[in-house]
C-alpha positions as CSV (number, residue, x, y, z in Angstrom):
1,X,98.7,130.6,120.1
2,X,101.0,130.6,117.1
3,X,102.0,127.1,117.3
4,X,98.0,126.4,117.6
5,X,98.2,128.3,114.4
6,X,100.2,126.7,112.3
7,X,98.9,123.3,113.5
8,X,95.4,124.0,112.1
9,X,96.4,126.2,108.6
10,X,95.7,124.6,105.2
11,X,94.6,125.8,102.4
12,X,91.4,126.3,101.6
13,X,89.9,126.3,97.8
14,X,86.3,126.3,98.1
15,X,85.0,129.5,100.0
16,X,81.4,130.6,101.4
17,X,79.4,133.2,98.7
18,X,79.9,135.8,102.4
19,X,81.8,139.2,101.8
20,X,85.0,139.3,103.9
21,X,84.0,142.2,106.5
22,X,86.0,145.6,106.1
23,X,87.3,145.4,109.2
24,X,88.6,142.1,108.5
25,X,90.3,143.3,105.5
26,X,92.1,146.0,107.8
27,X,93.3,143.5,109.4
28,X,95.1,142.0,106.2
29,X,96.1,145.2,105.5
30,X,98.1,145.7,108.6
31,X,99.3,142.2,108.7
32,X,101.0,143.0,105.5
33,X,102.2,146.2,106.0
34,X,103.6,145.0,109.2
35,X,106.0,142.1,107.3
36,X,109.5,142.5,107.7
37,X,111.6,142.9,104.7
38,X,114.5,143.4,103.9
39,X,117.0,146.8,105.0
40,X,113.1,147.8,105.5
41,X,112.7,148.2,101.9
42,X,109.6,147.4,102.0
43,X,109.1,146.9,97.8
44,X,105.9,145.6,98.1
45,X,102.7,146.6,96.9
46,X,99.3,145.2,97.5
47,X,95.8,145.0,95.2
48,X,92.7,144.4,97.1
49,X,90.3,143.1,94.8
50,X,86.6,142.4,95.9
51,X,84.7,142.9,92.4
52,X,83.2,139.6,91.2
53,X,84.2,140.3,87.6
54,X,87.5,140.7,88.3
55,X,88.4,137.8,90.8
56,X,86.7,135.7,87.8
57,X,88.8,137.2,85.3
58,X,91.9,137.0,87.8
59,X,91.0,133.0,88.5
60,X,92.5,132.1,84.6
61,X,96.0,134.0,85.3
62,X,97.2,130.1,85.1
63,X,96.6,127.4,83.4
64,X,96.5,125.3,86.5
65,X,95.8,126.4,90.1
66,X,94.0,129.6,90.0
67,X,90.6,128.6,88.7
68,X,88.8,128.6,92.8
69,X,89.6,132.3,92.9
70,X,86.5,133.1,90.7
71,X,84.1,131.8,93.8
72,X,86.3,133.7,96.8
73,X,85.2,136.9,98.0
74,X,88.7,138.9,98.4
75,X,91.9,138.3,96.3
76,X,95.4,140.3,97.8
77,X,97.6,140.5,94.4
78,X,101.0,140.8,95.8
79,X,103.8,142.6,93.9
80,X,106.7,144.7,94.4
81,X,109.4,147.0,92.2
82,X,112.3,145.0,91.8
83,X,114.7,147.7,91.7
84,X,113.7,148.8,95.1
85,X,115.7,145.4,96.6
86,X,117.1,142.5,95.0
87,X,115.7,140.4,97.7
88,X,111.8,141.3,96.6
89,X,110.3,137.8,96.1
90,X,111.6,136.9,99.8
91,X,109.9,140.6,101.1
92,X,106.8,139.2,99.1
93,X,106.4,136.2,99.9
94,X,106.4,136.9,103.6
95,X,103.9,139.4,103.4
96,X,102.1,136.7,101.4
97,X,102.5,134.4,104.3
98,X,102.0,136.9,107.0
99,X,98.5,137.5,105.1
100,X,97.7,133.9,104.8
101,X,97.9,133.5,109.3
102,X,96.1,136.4,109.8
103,X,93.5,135.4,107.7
104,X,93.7,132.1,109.6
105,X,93.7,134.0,112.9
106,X,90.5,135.8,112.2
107,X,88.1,133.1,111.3
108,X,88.5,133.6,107.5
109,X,91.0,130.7,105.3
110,X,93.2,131.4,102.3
111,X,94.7,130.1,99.6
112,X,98.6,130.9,97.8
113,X,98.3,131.2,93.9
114,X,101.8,131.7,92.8
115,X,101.6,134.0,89.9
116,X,105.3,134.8,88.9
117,X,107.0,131.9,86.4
118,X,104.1,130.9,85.8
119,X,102.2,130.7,82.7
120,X,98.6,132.2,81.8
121,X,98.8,130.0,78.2
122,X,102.0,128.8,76.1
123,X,102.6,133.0,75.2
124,X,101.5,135.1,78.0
125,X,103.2,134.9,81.4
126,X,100.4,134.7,84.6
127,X,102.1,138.1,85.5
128,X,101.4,139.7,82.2
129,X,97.8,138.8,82.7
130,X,97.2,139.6,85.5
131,X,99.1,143.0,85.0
132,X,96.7,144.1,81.9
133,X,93.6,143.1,84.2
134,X,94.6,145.1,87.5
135,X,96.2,148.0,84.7
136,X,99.6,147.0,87.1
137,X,102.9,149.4,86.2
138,X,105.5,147.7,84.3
139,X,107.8,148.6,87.0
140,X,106.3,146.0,89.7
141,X,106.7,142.6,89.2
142,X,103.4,140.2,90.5
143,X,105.0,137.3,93.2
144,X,101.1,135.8,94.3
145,X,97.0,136.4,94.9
146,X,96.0,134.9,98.3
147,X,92.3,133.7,98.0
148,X,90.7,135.3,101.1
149,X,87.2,134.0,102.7
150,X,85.0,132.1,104.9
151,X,85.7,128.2,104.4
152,X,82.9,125.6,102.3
153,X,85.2,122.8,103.7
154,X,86.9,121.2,106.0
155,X,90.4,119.8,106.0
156,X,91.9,118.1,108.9
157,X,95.1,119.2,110.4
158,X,98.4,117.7,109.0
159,X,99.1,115.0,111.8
160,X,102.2,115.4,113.5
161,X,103.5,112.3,112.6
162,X,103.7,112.9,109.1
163,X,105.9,115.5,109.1
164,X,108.9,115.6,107.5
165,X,111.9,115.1,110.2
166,X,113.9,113.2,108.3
167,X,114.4,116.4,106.4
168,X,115.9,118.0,109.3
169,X,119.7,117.8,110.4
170,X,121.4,118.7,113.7
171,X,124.8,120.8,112.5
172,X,125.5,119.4,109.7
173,X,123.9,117.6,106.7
174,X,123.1,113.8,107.0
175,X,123.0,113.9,110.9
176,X,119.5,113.2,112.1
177,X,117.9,115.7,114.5
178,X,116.7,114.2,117.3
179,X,114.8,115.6,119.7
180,X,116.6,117.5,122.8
181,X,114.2,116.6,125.3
């Protein structure tokens, strides 16, 4: 089921004008909540944000790559307090990909808008925006939105064949990994 997954996951920019469901968003919720992190720290925080006016305002936090939040129906701002665990932007972006599958897994597609180093325009930092529109603390840091909804297009699975193996090494770097079988 997972591997079925993972197969059929890409991300998805153009979304259907439909609400995501409550109890679909319970289910993000709990998919988040439930990613490991590290020593259990768990630093993260998370901003569910279904208000038009906001997910527009959200969708310039960059200069490139955030504009398609403005036309999706649910946006998960990701963050965490840093001095909870030096390890914070791993804890984060696992709950960021744990909410990307289960919004996969429940009919609905997503989309990861990286949101710290980034830049909102040559003096504010994305995070800075995006921390004034939510009113974030200044003691949690912003790692990612996911784009939640129901797809306005298809994409095709990646085909197995153009994957990147040669990328992959068997015990040591530079030796191929060949398949066991």
């Amino acid at each position: 089921m997972f591997s079925s997954l993972i197969q059929k996951r890409r991300s998805i920019r153009k979304f259907q004008k439909n609400p995501v469901e409550n109890e679909k968003i319970e289910i993000l919720i709990e998919a988040a909540l439930r990613s490991p992190s590290s020593r259990g720290y768990n630093p993260w925080e998370f901003i569910v944000v279904t208000e038009p006016d906001l997910l527009e305002r959200l969708s310039s936090a960059k200069i490139h790559g955030s504009q398609f939040l403005k036309n999706a129906p649910l946006g998960i701002v990701v963050c965490a307090d840093e001095d909870k665990c030096d390890v914070w932007v791993e804890d984060c972006s696992i709950a960021s990909t744990f909410i990307f599958l289960a919004s996969e897994s429940i009919g609905l597609r997503s989309c990861w808008i990286q949101i710290r180093e980034r830049m909102h325009n040559e003096t504010i930092t994305s995070e800075e925006y995006v921390s004034e529109v939510l009113g974030i603390p200044s003691r949690l840091k912003v790692e990612s939105i996911i784009a939640v909804g129901y797809p306005d297009e298809k994409k095709p699975p990646h085909k197995k064949e153009e994957l990147q193996y040669e990328k992959v090494f068997l015990n040591q770097y530079g030796k191929p990994y060949t398949s066991q079988t």
